[in-house]
LUMNU-509551 format. One line per 5 residues: number of its first residue (from 0); their letters; for each residue x, y negated, z of N, C-alpha, C. Coordinates in steps of 0.02 Angstrom, whole numbers, plus 50000, padded with zeros to 5 digits. Atoms other than C-alpha are relative to their C-alpha. Layout:
LUMNU-509551
NUM> A> X,Y,Z,X,Y,Z,X,Y,Z; ...
This chain:
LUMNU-509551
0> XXXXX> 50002,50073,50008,44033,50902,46632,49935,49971,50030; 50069,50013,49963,43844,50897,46679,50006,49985,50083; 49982,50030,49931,43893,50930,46844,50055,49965,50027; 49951,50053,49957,44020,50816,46877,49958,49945,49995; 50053,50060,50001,43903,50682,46807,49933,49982,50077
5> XXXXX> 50045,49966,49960,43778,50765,46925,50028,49971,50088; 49962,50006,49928,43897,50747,47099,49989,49928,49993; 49972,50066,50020,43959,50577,47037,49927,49944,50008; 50051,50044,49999,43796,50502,47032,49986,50002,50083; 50017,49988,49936,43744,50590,47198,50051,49967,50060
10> XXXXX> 49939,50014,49952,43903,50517,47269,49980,49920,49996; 50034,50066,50022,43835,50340,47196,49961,49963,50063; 50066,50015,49990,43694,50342,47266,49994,50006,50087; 49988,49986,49939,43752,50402,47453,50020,49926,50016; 49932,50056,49971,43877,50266,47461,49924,49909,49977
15> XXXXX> 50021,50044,50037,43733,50150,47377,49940,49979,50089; 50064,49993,49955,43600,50188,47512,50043,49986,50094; 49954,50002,49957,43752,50194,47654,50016,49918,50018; 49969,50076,50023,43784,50000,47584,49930,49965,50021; 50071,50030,50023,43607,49951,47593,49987,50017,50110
20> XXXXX> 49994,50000,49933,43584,50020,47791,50043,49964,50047; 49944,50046,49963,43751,49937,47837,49970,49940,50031; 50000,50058,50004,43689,49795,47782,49933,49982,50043; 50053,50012,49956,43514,49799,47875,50005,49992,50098; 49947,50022,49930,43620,49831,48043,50030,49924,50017
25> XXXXX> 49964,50066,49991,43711,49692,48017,49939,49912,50023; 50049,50050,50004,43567,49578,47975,49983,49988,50063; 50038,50012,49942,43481,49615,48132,50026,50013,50075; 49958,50002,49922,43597,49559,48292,49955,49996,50056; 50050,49999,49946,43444,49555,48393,50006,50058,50032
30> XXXXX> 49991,49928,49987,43451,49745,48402,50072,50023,50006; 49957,49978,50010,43620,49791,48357,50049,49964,50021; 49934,50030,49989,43800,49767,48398,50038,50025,49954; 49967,49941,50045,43911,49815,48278,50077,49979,49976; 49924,50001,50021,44103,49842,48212,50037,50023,49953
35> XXXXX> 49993,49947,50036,44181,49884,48083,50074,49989,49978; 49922,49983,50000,44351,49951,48013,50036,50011,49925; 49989,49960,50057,44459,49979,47863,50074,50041,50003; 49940,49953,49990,44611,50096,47838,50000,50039,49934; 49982,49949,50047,44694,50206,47721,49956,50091,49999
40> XXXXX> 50056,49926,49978,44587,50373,47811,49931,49990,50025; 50036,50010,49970,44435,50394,47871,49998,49975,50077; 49981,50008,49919,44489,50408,48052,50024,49945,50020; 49977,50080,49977,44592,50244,48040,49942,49943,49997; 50071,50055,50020,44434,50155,47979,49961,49999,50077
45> XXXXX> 50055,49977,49947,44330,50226,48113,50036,49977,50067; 49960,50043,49939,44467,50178,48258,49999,49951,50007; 50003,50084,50018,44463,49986,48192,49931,49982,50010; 50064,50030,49992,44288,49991,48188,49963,50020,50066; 50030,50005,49915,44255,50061,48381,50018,49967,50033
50> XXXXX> 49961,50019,49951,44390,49962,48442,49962,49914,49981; 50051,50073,49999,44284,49796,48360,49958,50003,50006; 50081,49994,49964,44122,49865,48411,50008,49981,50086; 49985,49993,49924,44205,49869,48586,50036,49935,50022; 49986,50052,50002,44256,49696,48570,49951,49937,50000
55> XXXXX> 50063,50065,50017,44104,49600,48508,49953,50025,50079; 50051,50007,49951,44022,49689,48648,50015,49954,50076; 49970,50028,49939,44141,49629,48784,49987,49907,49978; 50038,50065,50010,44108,49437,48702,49921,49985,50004; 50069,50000,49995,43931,49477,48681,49980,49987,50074
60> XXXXX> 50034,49999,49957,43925,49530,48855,50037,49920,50073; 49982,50060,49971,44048,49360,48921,49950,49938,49986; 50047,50052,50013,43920,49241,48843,49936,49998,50019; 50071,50007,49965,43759,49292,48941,50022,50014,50065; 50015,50000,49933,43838,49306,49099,50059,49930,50023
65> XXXXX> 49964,50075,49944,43890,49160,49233,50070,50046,50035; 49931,49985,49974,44038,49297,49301,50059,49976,49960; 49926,50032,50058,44200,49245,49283,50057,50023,50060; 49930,49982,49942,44304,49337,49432,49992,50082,50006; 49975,49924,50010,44392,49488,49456,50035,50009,50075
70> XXXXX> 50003,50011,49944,44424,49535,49651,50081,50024,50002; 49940,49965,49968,44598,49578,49717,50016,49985,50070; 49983,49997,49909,44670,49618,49908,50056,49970,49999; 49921,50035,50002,44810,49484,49945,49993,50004,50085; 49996,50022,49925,44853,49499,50131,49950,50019,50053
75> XXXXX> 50072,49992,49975,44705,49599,50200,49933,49955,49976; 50051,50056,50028,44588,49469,50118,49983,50002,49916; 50029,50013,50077,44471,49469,49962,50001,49950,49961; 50012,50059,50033,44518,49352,49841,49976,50025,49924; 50036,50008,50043,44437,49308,49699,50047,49972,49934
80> XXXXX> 49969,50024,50057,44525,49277,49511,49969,50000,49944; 50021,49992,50069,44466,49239,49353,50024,50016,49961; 49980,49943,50062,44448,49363,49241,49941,50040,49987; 50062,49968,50022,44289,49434,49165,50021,50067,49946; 50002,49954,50049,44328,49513,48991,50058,50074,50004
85> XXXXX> 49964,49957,49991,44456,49643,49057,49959,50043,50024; 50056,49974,49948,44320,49695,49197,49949,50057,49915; 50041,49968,50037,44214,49718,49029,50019,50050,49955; 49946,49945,50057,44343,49806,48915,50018,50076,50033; 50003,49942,49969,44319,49953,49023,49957,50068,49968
90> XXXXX> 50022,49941,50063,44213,50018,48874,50040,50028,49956; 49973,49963,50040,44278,50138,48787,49969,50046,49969; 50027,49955,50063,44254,50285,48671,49975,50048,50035; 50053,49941,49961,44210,50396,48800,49946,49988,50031; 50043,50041,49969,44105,50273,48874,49939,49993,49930
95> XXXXX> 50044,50038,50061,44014,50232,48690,49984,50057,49982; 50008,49916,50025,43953,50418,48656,49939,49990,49949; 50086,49989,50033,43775,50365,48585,50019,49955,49942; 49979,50044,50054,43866,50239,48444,49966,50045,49951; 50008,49971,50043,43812,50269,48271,50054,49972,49954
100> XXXXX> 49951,50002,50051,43937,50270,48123,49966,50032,49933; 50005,49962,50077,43930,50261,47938,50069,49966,49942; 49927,50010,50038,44055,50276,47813,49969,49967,49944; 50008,50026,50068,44044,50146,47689,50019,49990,49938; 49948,50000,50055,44178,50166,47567,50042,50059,50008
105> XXXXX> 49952,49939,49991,44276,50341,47550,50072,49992,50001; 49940,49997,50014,44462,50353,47568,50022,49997,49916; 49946,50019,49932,44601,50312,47523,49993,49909,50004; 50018,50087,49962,44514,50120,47542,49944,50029,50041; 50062,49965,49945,44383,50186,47693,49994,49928,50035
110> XXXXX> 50043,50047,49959,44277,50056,47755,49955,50033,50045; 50046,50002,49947,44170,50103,47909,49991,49942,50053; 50030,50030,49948,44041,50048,48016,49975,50029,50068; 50023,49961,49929,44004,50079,48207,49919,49963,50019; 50046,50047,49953,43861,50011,48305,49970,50012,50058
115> XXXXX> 50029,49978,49953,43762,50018,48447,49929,49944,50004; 50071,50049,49983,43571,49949,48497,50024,49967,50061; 49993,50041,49930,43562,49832,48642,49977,50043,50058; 50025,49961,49919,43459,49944,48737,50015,50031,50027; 49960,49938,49981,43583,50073,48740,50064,49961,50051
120> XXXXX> 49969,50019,49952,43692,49946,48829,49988,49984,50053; 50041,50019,49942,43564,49905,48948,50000,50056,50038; 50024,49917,49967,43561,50106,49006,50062,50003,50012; 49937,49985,49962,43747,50089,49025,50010,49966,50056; 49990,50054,49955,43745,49936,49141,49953,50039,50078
125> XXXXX> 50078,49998,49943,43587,50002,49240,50035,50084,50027; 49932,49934,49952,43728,50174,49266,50035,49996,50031; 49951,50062,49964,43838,50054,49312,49966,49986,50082; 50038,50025,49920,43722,49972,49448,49982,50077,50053; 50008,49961,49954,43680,50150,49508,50055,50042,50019
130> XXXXX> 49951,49969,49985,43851,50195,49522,50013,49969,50059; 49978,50060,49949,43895,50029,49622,49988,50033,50060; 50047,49986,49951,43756,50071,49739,50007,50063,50036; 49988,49977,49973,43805,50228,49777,50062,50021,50021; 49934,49994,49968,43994,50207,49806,49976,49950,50089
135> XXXXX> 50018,50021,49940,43910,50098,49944,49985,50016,50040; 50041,49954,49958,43815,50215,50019,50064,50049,50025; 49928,49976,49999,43982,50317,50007,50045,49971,50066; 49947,50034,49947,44087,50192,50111,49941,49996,50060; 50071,49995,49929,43925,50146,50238,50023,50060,50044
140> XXXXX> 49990,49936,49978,43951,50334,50267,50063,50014,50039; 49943,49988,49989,44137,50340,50280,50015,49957,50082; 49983,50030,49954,44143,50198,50396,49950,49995,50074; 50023,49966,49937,44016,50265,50517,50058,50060,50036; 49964,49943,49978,44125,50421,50549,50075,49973,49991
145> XXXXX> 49952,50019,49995,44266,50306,50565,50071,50000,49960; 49951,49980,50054,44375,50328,50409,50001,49952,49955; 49989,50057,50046,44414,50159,50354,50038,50005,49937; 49957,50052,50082,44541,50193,50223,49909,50019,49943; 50038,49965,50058,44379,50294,50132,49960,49945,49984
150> XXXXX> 50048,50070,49988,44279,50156,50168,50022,49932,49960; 49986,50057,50013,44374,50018,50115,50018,50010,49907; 50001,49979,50072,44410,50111,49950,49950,50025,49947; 50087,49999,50024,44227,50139,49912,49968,49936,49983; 50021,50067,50006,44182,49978,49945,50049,49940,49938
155> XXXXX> 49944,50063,50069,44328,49892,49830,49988,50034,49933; 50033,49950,50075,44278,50029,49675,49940,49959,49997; 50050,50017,50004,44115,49978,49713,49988,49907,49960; 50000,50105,50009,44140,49765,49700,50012,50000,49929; 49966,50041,50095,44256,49786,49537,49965,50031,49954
160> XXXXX> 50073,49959,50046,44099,49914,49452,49959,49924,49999; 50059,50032,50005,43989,49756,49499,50048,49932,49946; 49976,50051,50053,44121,49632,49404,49989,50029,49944; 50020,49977,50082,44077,49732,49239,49944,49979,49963; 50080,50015,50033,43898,49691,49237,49980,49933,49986
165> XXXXX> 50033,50064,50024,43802,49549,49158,49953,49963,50059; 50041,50047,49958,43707,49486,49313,50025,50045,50077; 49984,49964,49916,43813,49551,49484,49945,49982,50044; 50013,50041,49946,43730,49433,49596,49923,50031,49987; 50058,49981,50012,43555,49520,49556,50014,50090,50037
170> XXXXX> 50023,49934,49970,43613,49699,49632,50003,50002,50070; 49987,49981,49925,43560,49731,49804,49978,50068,50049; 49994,49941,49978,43579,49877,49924,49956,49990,50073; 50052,49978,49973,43454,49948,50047,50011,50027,50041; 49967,49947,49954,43530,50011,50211,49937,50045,50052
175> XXXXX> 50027,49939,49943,43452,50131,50353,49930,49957,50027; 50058,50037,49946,43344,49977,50436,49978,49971,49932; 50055,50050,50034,43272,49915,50266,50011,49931,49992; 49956,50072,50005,43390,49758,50268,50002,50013,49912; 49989,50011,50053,43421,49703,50100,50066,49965,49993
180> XXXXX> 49921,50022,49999,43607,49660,50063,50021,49979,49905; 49966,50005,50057,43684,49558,49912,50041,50027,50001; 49955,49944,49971,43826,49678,49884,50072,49947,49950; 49941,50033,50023,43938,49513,49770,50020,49981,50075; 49975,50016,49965,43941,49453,49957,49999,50027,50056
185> XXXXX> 49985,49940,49956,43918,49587,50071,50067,50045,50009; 49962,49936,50016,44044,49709,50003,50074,49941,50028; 49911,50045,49986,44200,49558,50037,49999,50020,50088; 50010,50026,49915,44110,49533,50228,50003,50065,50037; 50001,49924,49993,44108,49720,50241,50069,50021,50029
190> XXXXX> 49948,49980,49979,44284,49744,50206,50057,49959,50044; 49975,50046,49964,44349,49587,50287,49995,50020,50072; 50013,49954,49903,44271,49680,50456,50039,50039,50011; 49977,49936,49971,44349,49823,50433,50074,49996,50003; 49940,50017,49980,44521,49745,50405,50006,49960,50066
195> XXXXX> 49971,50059,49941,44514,49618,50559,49991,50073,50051; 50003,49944,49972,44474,49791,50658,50065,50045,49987; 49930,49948,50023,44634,49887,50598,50058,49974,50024; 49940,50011,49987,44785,49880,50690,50060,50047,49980; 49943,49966,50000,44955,49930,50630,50062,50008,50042
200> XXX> 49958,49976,49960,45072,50015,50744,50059,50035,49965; 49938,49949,50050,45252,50086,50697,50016,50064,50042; 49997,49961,49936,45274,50257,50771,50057,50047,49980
């Protein structure tokens, strides 16, 4: 009986101290992003609460940026559509590895919480930009040695990586002569070249 008293308290006091951190997360949106979930299991809790951590961030991250287009090829030609928060909903769970989670309420009512710091989204974006940058370098490459489709499919990966981020129009690429290239309006003028150059023949 002692020790059940014994657990029971210790179980108290987890869930007490678990309640009390939540809540300091929450408080402080300066730092944190956070989501949370409820369900009959743990696991359902925890699914509800990555999938609204992965939500507030995609609003979080629509309300500090001026993007608002999403590129597609109509007719050999780059057009432009609005559409941001899809671009951003490209986070996911495999993408969110450094989240922290705490269980606030045990089954079978399971409340959890997810979260993430800001700065940890800043180290995804700034992976992001060095991904961009080097699918660029990628196509550059391709389309020296004359292999437009590689080229043109480097360069279009590359554009819709830069619709994800919170400030596109801020990444620029660094070619062979030390030119400096915006790559929101480079990367269209790029592939716009390399289509008016392409002729199709039926053979």
């Amino acid at each position: 009986m002692k020790r059940l008293i014994i657990i029971t308290l210790a179980s108290f006091f987890t869930l007490f101290l678990s309640a009390q951190s939540w809540e300091s997360v929450k408080s402080n949106s300066k730092e944190y992003i956070y989501g949370e979930g409820w369900g009959f299991s743990i696991d359902e809790a925890d699914k509800q609460a990555l999938s609204a951590l992965i939500s507030k961030i995609a609003i979080n991250i629509s309300s500090t940026s001026t993007n608002q287009d999403k590129s597609t090829i109509t007719n050999g030609q780059l057009d432009e559509i609005s559409q941001f928060s899809s671009s951003v909903h490209t986070f996911s769970q495999a993408t969110l590895t450094n989240t922290e989670r705490i269980i606030i309420q045990n089954e079978p009512d399971a409340h959890v919480g997810r979260w993430i710091r800001r700065l940890e989204i800043e180290k995804i974006f700034a992976s992001r930009i060095a991904k961009a940058i080097s699918l660029v370098e990628a196509a550059v490459l391709a389309e020296e040695k004359g292999k437009a489709d590689d080229a043109l499919r480097n360069f279009y990966w590359s554009f819709t990586l830069l619709k994800s981020l919170q400030r596109p129009n801020d990444v620029v690429y660094t070619d062979q002569d030390d030119q400096q290239h915006l790559l929101t309006t480079w990367i269209p003028e790029k592939m716009n070249e390399i289509f008016s150059n392409l002729n199709a023949t039926v053979v």
